[in-house]
C-alpha positions, 0 to 999 in steps of 0.5 A: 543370505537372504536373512541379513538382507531382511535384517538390513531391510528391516532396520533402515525401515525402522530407522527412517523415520528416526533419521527424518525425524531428526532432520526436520527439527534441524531444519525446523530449528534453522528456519526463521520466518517473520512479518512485516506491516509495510504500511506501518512501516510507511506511516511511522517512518520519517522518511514515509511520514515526510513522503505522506505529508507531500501528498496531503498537501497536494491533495489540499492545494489541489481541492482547494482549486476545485472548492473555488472552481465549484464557488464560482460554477454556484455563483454563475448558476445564480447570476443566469437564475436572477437574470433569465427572465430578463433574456428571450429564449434564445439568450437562455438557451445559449446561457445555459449551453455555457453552464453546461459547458462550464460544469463539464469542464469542471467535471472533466478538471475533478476528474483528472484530479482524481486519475493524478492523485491515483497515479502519484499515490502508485509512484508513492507506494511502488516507490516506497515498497522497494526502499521497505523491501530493501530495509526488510532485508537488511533486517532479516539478513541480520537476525538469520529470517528464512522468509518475510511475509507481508503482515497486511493490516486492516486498510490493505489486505490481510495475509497473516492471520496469526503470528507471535510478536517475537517474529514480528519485524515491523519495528526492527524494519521502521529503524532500519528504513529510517537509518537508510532513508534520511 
């Protein structure tokens, strides 16, 4: 009895690794795995092109108040130059604490400018990835991709290092994002 046990034994170690052999190039040949560029996605789509175009604007309508906010701050500071050796000390001391004062206002407005453009830049892009994420996955649904991985590019960080073009959504995903966000 115990010769056919060692039999038995020895063919299932022999044939093991044939069966997980097999198995693997089943599965391997089932799994589909694709990459997407969302900021490509963001900048060749219509809807994100529109979504970019708003936010230029703001950002030009918003500089252009500090450019003239700045002008004037520049012009001020010339006024109180060509004027200061008309004023006693006091008059200048007080002259120059409102310019200060004024500079640090217009500080204080850039700098809220800069914490607002960051904050509609986040809306911008967290709204805008889950309308990407919903399109990616129209797009590999429909070609049978197991797995999307973000492709990255050269202004956001790079995940994919390598991949063939033919796994390559980015198109496929540009069209479908456009089909769904008119």
């Amino acid at each position: 009895m115990r010769i056919p046990a060692l039999r038995t034994l020895c063919f299932t170690a022999l044939l093991s690794p044939l069966v997980l052999l097999v198995a693997t190039s089943v599965q391997a040949a089932e799994f589909k795995m694709g990459v997407v560029d969302p900021q490509s996605v963001l900048e060749k789509s219509k809807a994100g092109k529109r979504a970019l175009e708003g936010l230029k604007e703001y950002v030009s309508t918003r500089q252009k108040l500090l450019a003239k906010d700045e002008e004037d701050l520049r012009n001020y500071e010339k006024q109180l130059k060509e004027q200061a050796p008309k004023w006693t000390d006091a008059e200048k001391k007080d002259k120059e604490g409102q310019f200060r004062t004024k500079v640090q206002d217009f500080q204080k407005r850039a700098q809220e400018f800069n914490m607002e453009l960051q904050k509609k830049q986040k809306e911008l892009v967290d709204e805008y990835m889950k309308k990407i994420s919903v399109a990616t996955q129209a797009v590999a649904e429909k070609g049978g991709v197991s797995i999307v991985v973000d492709k990255g590019s050269e202004q956001t960080v790079k995940i994919v290092i390598y991949n063939k073009d033919t796994i390559d959504l980015t198109e496929q995903v540009i069209k479908e994002f456009d089909r769904t966000n008119k």
